[in-house]
MIPA-421579 format. One record per residue (C-alpha): residue in one letter; z, x, y. Coordinates in steps of 0.2 Angstrom, whole numbers, plus 5000, padded with zeros to 4 digits. Each point is the difference from the previous one (the first is absolute). Layout:
N
{atom "A"; {Z; X; Y}} ...
REM end
This chain:
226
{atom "X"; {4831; 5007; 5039}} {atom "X"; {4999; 5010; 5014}} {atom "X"; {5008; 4985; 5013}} {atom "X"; {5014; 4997; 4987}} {atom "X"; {5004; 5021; 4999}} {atom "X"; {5003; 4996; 5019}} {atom "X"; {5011; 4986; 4999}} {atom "X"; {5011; 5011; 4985}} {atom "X"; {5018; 4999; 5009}} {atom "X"; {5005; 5017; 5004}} {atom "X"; {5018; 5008; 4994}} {atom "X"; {5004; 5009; 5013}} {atom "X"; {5000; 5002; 5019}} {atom "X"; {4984; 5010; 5004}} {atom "X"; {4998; 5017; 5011}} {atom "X"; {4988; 4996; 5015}} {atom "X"; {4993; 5008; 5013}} {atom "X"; {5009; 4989; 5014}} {atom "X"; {5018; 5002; 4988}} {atom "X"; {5012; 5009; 5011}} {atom "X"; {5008; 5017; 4996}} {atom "X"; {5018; 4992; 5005}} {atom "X"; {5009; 4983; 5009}} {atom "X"; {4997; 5003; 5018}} {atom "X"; {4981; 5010; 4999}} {atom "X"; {4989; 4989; 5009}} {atom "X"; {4982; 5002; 5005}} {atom "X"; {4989; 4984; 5006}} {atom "X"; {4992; 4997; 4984}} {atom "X"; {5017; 4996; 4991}} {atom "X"; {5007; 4991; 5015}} {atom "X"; {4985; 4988; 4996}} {atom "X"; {5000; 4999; 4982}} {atom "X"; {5019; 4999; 5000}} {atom "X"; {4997; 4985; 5014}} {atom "X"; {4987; 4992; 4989}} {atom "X"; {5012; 4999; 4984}} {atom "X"; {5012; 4992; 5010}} {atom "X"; {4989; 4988; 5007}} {atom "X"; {4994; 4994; 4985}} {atom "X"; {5018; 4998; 4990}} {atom "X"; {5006; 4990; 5014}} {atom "X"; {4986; 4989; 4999}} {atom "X"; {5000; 4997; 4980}} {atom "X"; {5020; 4996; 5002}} {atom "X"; {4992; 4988; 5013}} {atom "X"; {4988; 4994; 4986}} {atom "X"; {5015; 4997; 4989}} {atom "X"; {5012; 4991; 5011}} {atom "X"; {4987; 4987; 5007}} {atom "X"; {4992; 4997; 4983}} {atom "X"; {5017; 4990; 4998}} {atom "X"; {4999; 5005; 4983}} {atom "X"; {5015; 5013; 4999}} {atom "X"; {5004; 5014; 5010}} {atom "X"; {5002; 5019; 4997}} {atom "X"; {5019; 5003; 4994}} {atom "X"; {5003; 5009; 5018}} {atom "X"; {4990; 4985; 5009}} {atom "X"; {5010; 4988; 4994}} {atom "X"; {5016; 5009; 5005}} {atom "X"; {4989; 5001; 5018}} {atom "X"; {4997; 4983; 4999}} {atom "X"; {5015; 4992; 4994}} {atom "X"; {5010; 5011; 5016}} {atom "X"; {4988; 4993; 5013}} {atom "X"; {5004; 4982; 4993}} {atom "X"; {5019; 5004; 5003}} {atom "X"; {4998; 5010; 5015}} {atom "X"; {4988; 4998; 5018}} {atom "X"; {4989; 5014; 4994}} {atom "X"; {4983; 4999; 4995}} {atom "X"; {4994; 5005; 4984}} {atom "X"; {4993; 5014; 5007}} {atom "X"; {5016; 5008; 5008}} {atom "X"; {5010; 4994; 4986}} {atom "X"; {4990; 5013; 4989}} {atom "X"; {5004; 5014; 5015}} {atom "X"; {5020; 4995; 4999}} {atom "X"; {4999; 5002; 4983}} {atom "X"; {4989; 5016; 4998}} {atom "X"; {5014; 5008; 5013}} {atom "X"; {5013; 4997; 4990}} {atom "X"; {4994; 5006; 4984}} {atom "X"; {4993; 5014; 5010}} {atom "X"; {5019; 5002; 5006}} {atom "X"; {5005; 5003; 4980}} {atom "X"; {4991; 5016; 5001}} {atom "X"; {5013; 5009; 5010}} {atom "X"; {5015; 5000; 4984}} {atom "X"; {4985; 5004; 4988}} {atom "X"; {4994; 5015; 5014}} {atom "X"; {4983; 4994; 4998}} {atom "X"; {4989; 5004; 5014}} {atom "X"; {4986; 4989; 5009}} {atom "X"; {4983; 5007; 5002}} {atom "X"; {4991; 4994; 5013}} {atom "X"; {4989; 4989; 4986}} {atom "X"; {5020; 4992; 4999}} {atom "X"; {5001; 4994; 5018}} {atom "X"; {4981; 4995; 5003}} {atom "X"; {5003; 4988; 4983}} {atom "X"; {5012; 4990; 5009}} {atom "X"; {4991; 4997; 5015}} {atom "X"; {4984; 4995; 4995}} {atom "X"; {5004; 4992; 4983}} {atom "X"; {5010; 4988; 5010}} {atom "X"; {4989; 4999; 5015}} {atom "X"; {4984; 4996; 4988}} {atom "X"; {5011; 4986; 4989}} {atom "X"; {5003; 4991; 5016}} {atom "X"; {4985; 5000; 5005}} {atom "X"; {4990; 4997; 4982}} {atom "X"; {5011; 4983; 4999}} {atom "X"; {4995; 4995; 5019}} {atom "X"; {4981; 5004; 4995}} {atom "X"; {5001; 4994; 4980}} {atom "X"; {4998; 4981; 5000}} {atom "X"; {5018; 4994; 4988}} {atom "X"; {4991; 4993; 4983}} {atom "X"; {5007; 4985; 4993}} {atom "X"; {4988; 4988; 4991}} {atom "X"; {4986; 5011; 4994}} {atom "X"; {5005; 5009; 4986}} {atom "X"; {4987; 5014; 4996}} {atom "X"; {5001; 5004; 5018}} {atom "X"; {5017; 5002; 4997}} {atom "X"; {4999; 5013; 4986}} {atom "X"; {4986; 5009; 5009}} {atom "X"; {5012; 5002; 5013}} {atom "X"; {5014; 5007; 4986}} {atom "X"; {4987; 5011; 4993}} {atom "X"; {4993; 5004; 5019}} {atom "X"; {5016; 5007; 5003}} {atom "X"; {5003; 5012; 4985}} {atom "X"; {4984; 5006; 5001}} {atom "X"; {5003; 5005; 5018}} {atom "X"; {5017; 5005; 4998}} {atom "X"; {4995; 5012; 4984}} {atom "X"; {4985; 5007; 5013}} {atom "X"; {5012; 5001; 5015}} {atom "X"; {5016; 5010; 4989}} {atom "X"; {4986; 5012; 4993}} {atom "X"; {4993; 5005; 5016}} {atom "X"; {5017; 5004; 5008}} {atom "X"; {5007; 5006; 4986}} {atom "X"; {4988; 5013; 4999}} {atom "X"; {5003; 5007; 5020}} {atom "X"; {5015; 5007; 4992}} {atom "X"; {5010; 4995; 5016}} {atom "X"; {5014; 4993; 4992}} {atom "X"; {5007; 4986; 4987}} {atom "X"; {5003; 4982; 5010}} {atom "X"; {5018; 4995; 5003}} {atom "X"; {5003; 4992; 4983}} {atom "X"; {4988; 5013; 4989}} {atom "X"; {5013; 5014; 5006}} {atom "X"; {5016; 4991; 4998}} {atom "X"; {4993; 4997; 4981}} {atom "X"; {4994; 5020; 4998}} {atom "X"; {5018; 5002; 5009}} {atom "X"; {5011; 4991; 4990}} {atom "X"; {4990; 5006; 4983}} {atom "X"; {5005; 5018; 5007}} {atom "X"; {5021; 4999; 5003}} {atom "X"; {4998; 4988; 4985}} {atom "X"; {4991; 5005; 4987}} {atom "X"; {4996; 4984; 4996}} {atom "X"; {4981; 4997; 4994}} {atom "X"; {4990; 4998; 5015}} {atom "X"; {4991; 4984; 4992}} {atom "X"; {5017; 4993; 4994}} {atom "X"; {5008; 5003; 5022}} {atom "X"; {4983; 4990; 5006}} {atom "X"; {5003; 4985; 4988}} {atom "X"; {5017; 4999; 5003}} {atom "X"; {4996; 5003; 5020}} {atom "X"; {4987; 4984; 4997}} {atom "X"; {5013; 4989; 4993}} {atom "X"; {5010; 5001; 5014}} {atom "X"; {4991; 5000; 5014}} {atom "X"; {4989; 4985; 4989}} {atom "X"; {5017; 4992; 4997}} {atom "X"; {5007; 4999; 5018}} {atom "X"; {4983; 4996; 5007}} {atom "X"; {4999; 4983; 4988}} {atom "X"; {5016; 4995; 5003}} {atom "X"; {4998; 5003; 5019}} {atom "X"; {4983; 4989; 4998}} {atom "X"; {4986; 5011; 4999}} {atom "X"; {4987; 4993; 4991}} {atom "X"; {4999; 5005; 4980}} {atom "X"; {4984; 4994; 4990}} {atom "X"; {4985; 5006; 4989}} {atom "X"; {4995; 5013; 5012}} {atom "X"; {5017; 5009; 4998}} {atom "X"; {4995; 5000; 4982}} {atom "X"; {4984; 5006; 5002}} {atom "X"; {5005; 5012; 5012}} {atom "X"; {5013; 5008; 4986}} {atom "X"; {4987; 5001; 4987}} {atom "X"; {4984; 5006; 5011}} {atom "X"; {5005; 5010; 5014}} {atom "X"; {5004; 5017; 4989}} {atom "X"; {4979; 4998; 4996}} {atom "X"; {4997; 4996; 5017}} {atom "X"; {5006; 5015; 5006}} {atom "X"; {4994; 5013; 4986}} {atom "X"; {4983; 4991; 5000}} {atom "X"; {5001; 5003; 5018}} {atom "X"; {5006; 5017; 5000}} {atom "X"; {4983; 5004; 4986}} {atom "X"; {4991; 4993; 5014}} {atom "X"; {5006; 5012; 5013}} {atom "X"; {4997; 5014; 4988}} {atom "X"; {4983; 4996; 4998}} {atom "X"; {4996; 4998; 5018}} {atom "X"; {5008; 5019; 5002}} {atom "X"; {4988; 5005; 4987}} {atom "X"; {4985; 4994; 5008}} {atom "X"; {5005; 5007; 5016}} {atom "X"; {5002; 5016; 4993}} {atom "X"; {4983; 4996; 4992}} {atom "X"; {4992; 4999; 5016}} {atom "X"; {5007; 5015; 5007}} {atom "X"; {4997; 5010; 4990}} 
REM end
C-alpha cells in the first residue's frame, strides 16, 4: 500500500528545497538537477523517435524539418525551439535561465540519444519498451526541471503566453498548439505512429507520477535532516 501511495500522481508542482526563489537564482545544486532533467527529456524524445513507433508531436515537426532540410534531428529541434522562443517577445514573455539551458541540452541530448539508441525495427516489444522508456524518462526528466523553478521551456511559455493575452483555456491553447505543430510535422514527413498515441494518453501520468516521486524524495531528505 505503502509503494502504491508513492506512485499516486501528484496535482501540483511541488516546493523543494533546490526550487529557486526566481528565473535567474542559481546555485550549483539547481544547475545540476536543472541539468539532469534536461538530460533525461532529451534522451526519452530519443527513445521515441528510434522506437520507429511514432514521434512526440514536436519531434515529428523536428524530424520531418531535417528530412527537408541538411540539419540533423538534433539541430532541427534547436531551430525550431529558437523560433518559438522568438514568439515570446509580442507575448512580453520573459526567459529564465531554465528557458535557454532547455534548448541547448534537450537538443544536444536528442542528437546524441539517436546516435547511441540502436533504430528498432523487427522486435516488437523492444519497440514499446522503447515508447514506454521514453515517457517514463521524459515524465522524470520535466519533473526534475520543472521543479528548479528556472523557467517554462520555449513551447510551455509560448502556451502560458498565449493563454494570458488570450484568455483562452490553457488546455484548450496546448491542443490546438499540438495539432499544428503535429500537422506540419506529418505532412513534412515526421514520423506519426502508436507512440504518438501513447504518448498523448500517458505522458500527463508520467509527469504527475514523476512529480509524486520528487515530492517524496524531498520528504525523505528532510527526514534525514532533520
Amino acid at each position: 500500500m505503502q509503494f502504491i501511495n508513492v506512485l499516486r500522481p501528484h496535482r501540483t508542482v511541488p516546493k523543494t528545497s533546490w526550487t529557486a526563489p526566481d528565473q535567474w537564482s542559481l546555485t550549483p545544486l539547481r544547475l545540476l538537477i536543472l541539468a539532469f532533467g534536461l538530460t533525461i527529456f532529451g534522451f526519452g524524445e530519443a527513445l521515441l523517435i528510434q522506437s520507429t513507433l511514432g514521434n512526440t508531436p514536436w519531434a515529428v515537426l523536428s524530424q520531418g524539418l531535417s528530412r527537408h532540410t541538411p540539419l540533423s534531428l538534433g539541430w532541427s529541434t534547436f531551430f525550431i525551439s529558437i523560433v518559438v522562443l522568438l514568439g515570446w517577445i509580442p507575448l512580453k514573455q520573459r526567459p529564465g535561465f531554465g528557458t535557454l539551458a532547455n534548448i541547448v541540452i534537450i537538443a544536444f541530448m536528442l542528437q546524441i540519444g539517436t546516435d547511441i539508441f540502436p533504430i528498432q525495427h523487427h522486435t516488437l516489444w523492444i519497440r514499446f519498451a522503447y515508447v514506454f522508456g521514453g515517457i517514463a524518462l521524459i515524465g522524470c526528466g520535466s519533473a526534475f526541471y520543472i521543479t528548479c523553478g528556472l523557467g517554462p521551456g520555449p513551447r510551455d511559455g509560448l502556451m502560458t503566453g498565449l493563454h494570458r493575452v488570450t484568455g483562452v483555456r490553457v488546455g484548450r491553447v496546448r491542443l490546438v498548439l499540438e495539432i499544428i505543430v503535429f500537422s506540419v510535422g506529418w505532412a513534412c514527413g515526421g514520423r506519426v505512429g502508436i507512440g504518438t498515441l501513447c504518448f498523448a494518453l500517458f505522458i500527463g501520468n508520467s509527469v504527475a507520477i514523476w512529480l509524486g516521486l520528487v515530492r517524496h524524495l524531498e520528504n525523505v531528505i528532510e527526514h534525514r535532516r532533520g
